[in-house]
N, C-alpha and C positions, 0 to 999 in steps of 0.2 A: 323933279321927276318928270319924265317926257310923260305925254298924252300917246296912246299907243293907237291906234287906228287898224280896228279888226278887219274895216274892207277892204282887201290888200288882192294885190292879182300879180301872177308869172312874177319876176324877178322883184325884190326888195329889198333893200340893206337893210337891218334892222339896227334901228339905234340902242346904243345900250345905257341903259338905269342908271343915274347917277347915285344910285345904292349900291352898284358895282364900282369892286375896286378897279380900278382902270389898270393897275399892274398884273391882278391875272385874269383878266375878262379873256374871253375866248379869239382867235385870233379870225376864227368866221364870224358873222354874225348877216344872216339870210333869210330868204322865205323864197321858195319857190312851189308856186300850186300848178304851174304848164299850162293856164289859162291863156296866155298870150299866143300861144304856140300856133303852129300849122299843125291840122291832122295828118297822120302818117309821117311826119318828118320831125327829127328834134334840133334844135339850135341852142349848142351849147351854153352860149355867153358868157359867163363868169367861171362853169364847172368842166370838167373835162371826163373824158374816159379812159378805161383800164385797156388801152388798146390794143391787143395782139393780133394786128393782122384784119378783123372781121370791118373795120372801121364804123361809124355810126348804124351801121346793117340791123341787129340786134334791137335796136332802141326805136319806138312807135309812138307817136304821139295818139291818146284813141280819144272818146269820147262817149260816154253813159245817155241814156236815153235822156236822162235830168237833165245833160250838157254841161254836165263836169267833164274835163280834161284831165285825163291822168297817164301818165308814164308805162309802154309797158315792152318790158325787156323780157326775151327771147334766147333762149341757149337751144343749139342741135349738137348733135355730133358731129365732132372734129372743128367745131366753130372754137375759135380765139385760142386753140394752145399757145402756152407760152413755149416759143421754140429755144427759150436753154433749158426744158426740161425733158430727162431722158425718158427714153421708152420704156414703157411700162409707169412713168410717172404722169402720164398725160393729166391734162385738163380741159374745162371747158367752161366759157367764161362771158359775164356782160354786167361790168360796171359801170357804175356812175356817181363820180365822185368829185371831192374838194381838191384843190390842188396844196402841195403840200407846204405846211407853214409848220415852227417850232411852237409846241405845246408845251415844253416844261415849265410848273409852277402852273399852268393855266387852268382853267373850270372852265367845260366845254357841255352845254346842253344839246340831244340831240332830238331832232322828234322826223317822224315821216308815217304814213298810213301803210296800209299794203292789204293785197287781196291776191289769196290764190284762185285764181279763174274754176269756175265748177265742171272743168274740165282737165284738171291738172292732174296728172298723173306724180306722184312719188315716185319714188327707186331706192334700192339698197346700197344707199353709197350716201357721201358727203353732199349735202346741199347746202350750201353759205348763202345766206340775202343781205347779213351786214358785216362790217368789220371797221374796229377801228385802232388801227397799226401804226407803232413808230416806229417808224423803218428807217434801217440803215445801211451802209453801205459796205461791204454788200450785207444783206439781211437771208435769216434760213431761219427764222421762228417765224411762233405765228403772231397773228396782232393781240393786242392789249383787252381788247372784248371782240369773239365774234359768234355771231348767233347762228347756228346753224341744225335742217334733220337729219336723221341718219336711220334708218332701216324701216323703209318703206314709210316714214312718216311719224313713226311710232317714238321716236325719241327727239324730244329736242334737247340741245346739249349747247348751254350758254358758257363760255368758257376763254381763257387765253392765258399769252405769256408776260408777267410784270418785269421780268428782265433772264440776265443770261450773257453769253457771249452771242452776239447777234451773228457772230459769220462760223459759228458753229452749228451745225444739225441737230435734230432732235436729240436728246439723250435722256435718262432714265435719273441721272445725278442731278440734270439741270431742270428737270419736268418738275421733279419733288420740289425743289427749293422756291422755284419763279411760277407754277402754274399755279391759277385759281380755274376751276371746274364747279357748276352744278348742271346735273342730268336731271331732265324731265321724262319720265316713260305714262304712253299715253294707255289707259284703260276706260274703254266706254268714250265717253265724251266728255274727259276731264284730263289736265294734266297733272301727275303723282311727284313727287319732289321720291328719286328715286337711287342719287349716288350726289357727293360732293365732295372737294378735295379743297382745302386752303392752302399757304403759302406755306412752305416747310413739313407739309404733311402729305401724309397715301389718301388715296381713297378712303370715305367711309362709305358703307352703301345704309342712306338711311330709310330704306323702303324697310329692311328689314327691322331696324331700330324702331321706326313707326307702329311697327305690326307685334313686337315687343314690348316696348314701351308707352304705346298712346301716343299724347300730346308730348311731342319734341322741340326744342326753340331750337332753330335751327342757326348757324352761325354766318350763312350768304345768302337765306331766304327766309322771312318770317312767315311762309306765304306753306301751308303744306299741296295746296292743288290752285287750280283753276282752270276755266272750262274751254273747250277747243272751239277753235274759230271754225267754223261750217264753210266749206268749198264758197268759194262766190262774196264773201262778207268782207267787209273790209276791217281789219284790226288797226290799231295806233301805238306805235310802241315810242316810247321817251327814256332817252337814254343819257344818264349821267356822268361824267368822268373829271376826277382831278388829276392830272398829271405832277406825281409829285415823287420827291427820294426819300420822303418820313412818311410816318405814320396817318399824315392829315390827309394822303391821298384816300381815292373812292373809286368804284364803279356801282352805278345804281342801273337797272332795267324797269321800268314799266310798263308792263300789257295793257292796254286801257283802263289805264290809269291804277291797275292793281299792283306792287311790287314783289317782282318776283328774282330779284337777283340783287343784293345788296352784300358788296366787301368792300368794308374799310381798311387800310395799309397801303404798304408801300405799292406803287405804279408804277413807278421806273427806276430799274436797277438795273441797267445796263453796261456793258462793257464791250463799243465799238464806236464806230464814227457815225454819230446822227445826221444825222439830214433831214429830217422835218415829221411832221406825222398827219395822217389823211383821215377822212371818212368816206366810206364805199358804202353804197347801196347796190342792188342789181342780183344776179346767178352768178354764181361759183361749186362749180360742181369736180371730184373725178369721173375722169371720162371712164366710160365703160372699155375702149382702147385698151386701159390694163389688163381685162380679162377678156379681151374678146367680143364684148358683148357691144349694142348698138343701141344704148339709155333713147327712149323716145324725147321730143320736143319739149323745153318747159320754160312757161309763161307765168311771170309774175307782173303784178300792178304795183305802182309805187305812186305816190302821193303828197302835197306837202309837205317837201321836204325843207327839212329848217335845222339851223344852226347857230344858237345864242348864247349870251353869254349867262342866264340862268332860266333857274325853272319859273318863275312866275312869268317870263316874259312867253318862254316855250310854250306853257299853259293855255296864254291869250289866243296864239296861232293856232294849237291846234286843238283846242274845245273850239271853236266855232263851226 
C-alpha cells in the first residue's frame, strides 16, 4: 500500500492503491487545489476547457483572506454559446474539465469543494455546476450524472442518462427506459427528497408518499433531507461512478460527506460510437436569449478538485 502524503499543492498525480484492481481503476487519477497558480489567471496544465468561443476569459484564479486559492468561473450573457445550437436553444457556459478518456468497466471517484459567493443570484432556468458525460459522436443526451438548480434555487435535480441512441434527441420512450432522476425541493433551510424516477419506470413524487406514509426507504436516497449550504460556505460533494453494462454498475453523490443520491444498475447502455467520457466542473446555464430575457452574472468557487481511483484515497484529499 503507497504512503499517501496529505500535504499536497496545485497539480498531483495521485498514485493508486495497490487494493485497486489495476483493470478498472479510474483512467484520471489527480489533485488539483490552484495553489501554485497566478491570481487572476488560470494555467491549464493537465485539464482543459469546455471552449465556445469565450477562451479562458470566464476562469479567475482568486484568493481568501486565509490565502487559500481557489478557482472562480464566471458566466454572463451571451458568453460561450455553443454555435451549432439553434435559436431559441441558446446557452451559456464555463467549464473545466478532464480531457476525454474511455471509462467502461472503470470506478471513477470524484471530489471537488464549491461556494456560491453571498452574492449570487439564482434564476428560473437550468443551472449545471457538474456533469459527468459519455459522449459520443455525435451525442444529443445528456450525461451519466449531472447535478444541477432549477427555479430560482429552490430545486436541486441530481439526475441523467445510463444509455439510449446517443444521436437521437430527447424522447419520452427513451427517458423512461435509460433515465435515473431524484429531485430535491428546498423548504426553509433544508433539502426535502421530493420526486424520483428509476430505470424502466415514471416518476414517483415521494414528497407526497412521505406526507402519507411516514418513514419511506427510498430506492436512489436513503437520505429523506438535508440542510442547505448558506450563500458564501463552502460545500464538498464526492461523487462515485462505475461505468458498467450489468448490474454491478453505480452512481453515488455525497454532500459532505452525507449521501444523497445512490443507484445501483446498469450505466451504460448505449447504442452509438463512443469516444470517451469527461468530467466538468464549472456554469452551464440556458441562456435567457430563449425568452428574451438578460439572466444577470453568475459566479461560482471551485476547489480541490480530484479524480481517483476510489473513495478512501478521495477521502484523504478532501477531509483535510
Amino acid at each position: 500500500m503507497f504512503s499517501l502524503n496529505i500535504d499536497v499543492s496545485a497539480w498531483e498525480k495521485v498514485p493508486v492503491p495497490d487494493s485497486v484492481d489495476k483493470k478498472t481503476k479510474s483512467p484520471w487519477n489527480f489533485f488539483e487545489d490552484f495553489e501554485d497558480q497566478k491570481k487572476e489567471k488560470l494555467k491549464l496544465k493537465k485539464l482543459t476547457i469546455n471552449n465556445k468561443g469565450a477562451g479562458l476569459k470566464p476562469f479567475k484564479i482568486k484568493q481568501d483572506l486565509d490565502g487559500n486559492k481557489y478557482l472562480e468561473v464566471t458566466v454572463k450573457h451571451g458568453w460561450n454559446n455553443d454555435p451549432y445550437k439553434k435559436k431559441g436553444k441558446e446557452t451559456e457556459r464555463a467549464e473545466f474539465q478532464t480531457k476525454q478518456k474511455r471509462t467502461l468497466n472503470k470506478e471513477i471517484w470524484i471530489g471537488f469543494k464549491m461556494r456560491l459567493p453571498k452574492d449570487f443570484i439564482h434564476i428560473n432556468d437550468r443551472v449545471l455546476f457538474f456533469q459527468f458525460k459519455n459522449q459520443h459522436d455525435p451525442m444529443k443526451k445528456s450525461p451519466l450524472l449531472g447535478i444541477r438548480f432549477y427555479e430560482n434555487g429552490n430545486l436541486l435535480n441530481i439526475a441523467g442518462d445510463t444509455g439510449g441512441v446517443a444521436s437521437r434527441s430527447w424522447n419520452k420512450k427513451e427517458d423512461t427506459i435509460h433515465s435515473i432522476k431524484l429531485i430535491y425541493k428546498k423548504n426553509k433551510n433544508f433539502w426535502y427528497v421530493d420526486r424520483e424516477k428509476n430505470r424502466n419506470e415514471d416518476y414517483e413524487d415521494l414528497h407526497f408518499k412521505l406526507k402519507k406514509k411516514g418513514n419511506l426507504i427510498f430506492k436512489l436516497t436513503p437520505n429523506k433531507s438535508f440542510k442547505v449550504t448558506n450563500l458564501g460556505e463552502w460545500t464538498t460533494y464526492k461523487i462515485g461512478i462505475h461505468n458498467s453494462k450489468k448490474e454491478d454498475g453505480f452512481v453515488k453523490v455525497y454532500k459532505d460527506d452525507l449521501l444523497i443520491f445512490d443507484y445501483n444498475g446498469v450505466t451504460f447502455d448505449w447504442k452509438g460510437k463512443y469516444t470517451g467520457s469527461y468530467v466538468r466542473i464549472g456554469l452551464y446555464r440556458d441562456s435567457g436569449k430563449r425568452t428574451g430575457k438578460k439572466y444577470p452574472d453568475q459566479v461560482i468557487h471551485f476547489d480541490n478538485f480530484t479524480v481517483v481511483s476510489d473513495k478512501k484515497t478521495l477521502d484523504k484529499y478532501l477531509d483535510k
